[in-house]
C-alpha positions in Angstrom: 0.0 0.0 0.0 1.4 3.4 -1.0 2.7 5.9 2.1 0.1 8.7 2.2 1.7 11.9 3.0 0.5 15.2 3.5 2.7 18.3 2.8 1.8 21.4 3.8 3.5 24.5 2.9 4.2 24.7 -0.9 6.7 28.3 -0.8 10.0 28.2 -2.9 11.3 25.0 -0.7 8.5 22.9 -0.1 7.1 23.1 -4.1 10.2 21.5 -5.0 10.5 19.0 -1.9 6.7 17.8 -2.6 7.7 17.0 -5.7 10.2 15.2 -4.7 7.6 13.2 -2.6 5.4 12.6 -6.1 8.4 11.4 -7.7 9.4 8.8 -5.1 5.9 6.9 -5.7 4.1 8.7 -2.5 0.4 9.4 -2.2 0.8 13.4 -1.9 -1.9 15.6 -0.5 -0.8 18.8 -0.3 -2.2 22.3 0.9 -0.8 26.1 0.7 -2.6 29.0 2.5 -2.3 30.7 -1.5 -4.6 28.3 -3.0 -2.8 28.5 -6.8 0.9 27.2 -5.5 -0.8 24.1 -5.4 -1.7 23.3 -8.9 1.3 22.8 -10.1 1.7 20.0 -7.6 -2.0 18.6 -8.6 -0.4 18.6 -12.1 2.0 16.3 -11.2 -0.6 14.0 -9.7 -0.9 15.1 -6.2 -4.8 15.4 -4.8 -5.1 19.8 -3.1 -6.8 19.9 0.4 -8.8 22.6 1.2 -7.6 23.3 4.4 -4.9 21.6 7.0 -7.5 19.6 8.9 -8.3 17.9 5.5 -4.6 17.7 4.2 -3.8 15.4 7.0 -7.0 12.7 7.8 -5.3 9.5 7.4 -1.7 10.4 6.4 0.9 8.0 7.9 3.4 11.5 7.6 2.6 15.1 7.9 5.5 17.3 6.6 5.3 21.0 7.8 7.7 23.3 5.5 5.8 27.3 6.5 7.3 30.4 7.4 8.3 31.3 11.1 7.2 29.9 14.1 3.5 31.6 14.2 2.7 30.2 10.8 3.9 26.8 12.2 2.0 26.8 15.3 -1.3 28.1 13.7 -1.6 25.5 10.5 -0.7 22.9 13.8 -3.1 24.0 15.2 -6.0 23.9 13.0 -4.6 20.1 12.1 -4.0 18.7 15.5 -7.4 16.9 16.2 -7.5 15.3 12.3 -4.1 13.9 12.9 -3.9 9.8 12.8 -3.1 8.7 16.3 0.1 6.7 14.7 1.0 9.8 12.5 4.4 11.1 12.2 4.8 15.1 12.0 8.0 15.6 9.9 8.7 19.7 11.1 11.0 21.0 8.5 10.6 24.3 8.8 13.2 26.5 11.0 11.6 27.7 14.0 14.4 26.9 16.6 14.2 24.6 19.3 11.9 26.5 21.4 9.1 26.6 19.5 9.5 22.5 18.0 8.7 21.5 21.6 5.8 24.0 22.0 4.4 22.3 18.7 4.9 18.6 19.7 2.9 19.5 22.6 -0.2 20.5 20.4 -0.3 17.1 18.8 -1.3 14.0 20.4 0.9 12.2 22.9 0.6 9.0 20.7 1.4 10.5 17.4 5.9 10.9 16.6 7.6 14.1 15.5 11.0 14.6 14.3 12.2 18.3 13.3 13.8 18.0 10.4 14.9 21.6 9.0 17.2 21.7 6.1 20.0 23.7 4.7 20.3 24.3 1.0 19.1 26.6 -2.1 15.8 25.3 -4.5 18.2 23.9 -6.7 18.8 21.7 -4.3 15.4 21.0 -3.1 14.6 19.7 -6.5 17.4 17.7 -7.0 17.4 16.2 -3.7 20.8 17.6 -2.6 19.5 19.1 0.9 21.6 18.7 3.9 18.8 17.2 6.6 19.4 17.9 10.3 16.8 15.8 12.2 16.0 15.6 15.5 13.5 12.9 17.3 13.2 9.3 19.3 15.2 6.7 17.4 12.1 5.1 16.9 10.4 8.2 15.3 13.7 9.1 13.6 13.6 5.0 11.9 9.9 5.6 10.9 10.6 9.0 9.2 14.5 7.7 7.8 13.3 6.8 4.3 10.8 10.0 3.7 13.6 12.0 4.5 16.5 10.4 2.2 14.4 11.7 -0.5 15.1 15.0 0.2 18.7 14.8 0.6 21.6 13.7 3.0 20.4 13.2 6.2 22.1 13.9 9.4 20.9 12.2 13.1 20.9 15.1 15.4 20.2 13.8 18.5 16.7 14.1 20.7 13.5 16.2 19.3 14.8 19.8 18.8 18.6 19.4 18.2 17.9 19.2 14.8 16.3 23.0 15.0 19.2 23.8 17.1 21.6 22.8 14.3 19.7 24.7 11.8 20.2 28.2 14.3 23.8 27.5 14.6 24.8 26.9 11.1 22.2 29.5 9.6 23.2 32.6 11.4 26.7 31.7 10.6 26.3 31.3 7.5 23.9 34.9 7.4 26.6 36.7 9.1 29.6 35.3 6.8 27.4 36.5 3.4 27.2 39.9 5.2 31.0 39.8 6.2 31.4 38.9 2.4 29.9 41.6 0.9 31.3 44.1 2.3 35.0 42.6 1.9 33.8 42.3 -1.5 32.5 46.1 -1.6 36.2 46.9 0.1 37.9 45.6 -3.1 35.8 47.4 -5.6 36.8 50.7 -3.2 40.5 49.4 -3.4 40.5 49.3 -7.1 40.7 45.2 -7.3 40.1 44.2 -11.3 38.1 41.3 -9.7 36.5 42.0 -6.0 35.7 38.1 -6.2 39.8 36.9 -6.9 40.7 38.6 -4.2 39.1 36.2 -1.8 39.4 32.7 -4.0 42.2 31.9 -1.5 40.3 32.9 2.2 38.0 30.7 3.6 35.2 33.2 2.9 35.6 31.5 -0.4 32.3 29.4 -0.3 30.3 32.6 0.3 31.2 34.4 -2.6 28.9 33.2 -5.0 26.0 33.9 -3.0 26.9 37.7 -2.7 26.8 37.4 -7.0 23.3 35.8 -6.8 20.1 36.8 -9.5 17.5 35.0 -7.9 15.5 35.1 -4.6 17.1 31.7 -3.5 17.4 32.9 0.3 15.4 36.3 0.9 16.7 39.0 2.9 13.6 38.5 5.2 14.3 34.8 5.6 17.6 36.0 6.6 16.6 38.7 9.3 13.7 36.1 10.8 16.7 33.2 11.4 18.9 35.8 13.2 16.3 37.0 15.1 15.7 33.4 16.2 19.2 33.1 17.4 19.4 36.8 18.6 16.6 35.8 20.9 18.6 33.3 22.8 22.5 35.0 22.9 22.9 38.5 22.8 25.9 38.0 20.0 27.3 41.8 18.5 28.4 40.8 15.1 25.0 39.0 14.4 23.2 41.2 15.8 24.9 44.2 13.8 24.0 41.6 10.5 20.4 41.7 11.4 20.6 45.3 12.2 21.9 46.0 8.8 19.8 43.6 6.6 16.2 45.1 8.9 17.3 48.3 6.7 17.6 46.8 3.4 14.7 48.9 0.8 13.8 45.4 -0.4 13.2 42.5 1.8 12.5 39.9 -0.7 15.6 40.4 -2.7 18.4 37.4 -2.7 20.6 38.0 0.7 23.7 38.0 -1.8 22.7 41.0 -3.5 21.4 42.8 -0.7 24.3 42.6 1.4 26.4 43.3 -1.8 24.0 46.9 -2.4 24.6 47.7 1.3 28.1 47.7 1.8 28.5 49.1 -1.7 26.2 52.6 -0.1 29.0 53.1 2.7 
């Protein structure tokens, strides 16, 4: 009998990672609070809930991929009492560690949960190149192991929430690097450097450099400025704070973090 899973939040990640779902032969029902990012999916065979409560009745797997922690808490909510008592809720969003156990206690006590957030660009949501930090009970962690592989490389974390905690570490490093890169970059334009991007081939800030010559709206600055905040709210940390602080006045707050940070440094 085909896994039935239901996959709620269909933004620039979880389109490409239901998808992936469809592809690997399971039953998909999927739901978006914008009605038309599900078609696409329905295209590719996948049945379109009306709302969460009906997205999940009888799914073995509920994969959560929203926003923030609100958004999280809110489609949980309105799900909670539909979820199958055996049901697994796969929380892939990243909402740190905090809020994960405030969610597991809106579901039932008999249902599993792993938090499963992920590091990666859409690129590699659709090829299924993510880097999957999960969190959970080994026995909830063994029920969720081959869902996950489908998304990517997958990564035991520890107990429920360590998984969220990895995401917070690793993010707002990785944040606060891009900004540190774009204004090293900005400092070699200034310095009269042929190629601002040579000039750091040989630093470990190397890895970052592409991002701060991105085109597309792979990681948004507000994406950015929600995960620091996150972090910010549990260590008062200066240089991560002055990130956020700096990215909070970027004019456009859906633009690629890349090219913001780039646009920023280039103004001073």
């Amino acid at each position: 009998m085909t896994t039935r899973v239901a996959f709620l939040g269909l933004g620039a990640m979880g389109a490409p990672m239901a998808a992936r779902l469809i592809g690997a032969g399971y039953d998909v029902t999927v739901w978006n609070r914008t009605a038309a990012r599900a078609e696409p999916l329905a295209a590719l065979g996948a049945t379109v809930a009306g709302t969460p409560a009906e997205a999940v009745a009888d799914a073995a797997f509920v994969v959560t991929m929203l926003s923030d922690p609100s958004a999280v808490t809110t489609v949980v909510e309105a799900f909670a009492g539909s979820l199958r008592a055996d049901a697994v809720l796969v929380e892939m969003s990243t909402v740190g560690p905090d809020a994960t156990r405030r969610i597991r206690d809106l579901i039932p006590s008999t249902a599993g949960m792993v938090d499963a957030p992920v590091m990666g660009s859409v690129d590699r949501a659709e090829s299924g190149g993510l880097a999957v930090l999960a969190g959970g009970t080994p026995a909830d962690l063994e029920r969720a192991a081959d869902l996950l592989k489908v998304f990517g490389t997958v990564t035991e974390c520890g107990d429920l929430g360590t998984g969220s905690a990895r995401k917070l570490v690793l993010i707002n490093g990785v944040v606060a690097g891009v900004a540190l890169v774009g204004e090293a970059l900005a400092l070699a334009e200034r310095l009269g450097l042929a190629d601002p991007r040579a000039a750091l081939e040989a630093s470990p800030l190397a890895p970052l450099v592409g991002r701060a010559f991105a085109t597309t709206a792979d990681f948004s600055v507000e994406m950015a400025v929600k995960d620091l905040r996150l972090g910010g709210g549990l260590l008062d940390l200066p240089i991560m704070a002055a990130a956020r602080r700096a990215l909070e006045s970027a004019p456009d707050q859906n633009a690629d973090l890349g090219v913001a940070v780039l646009q920023l440094a280039k103004k001073h």
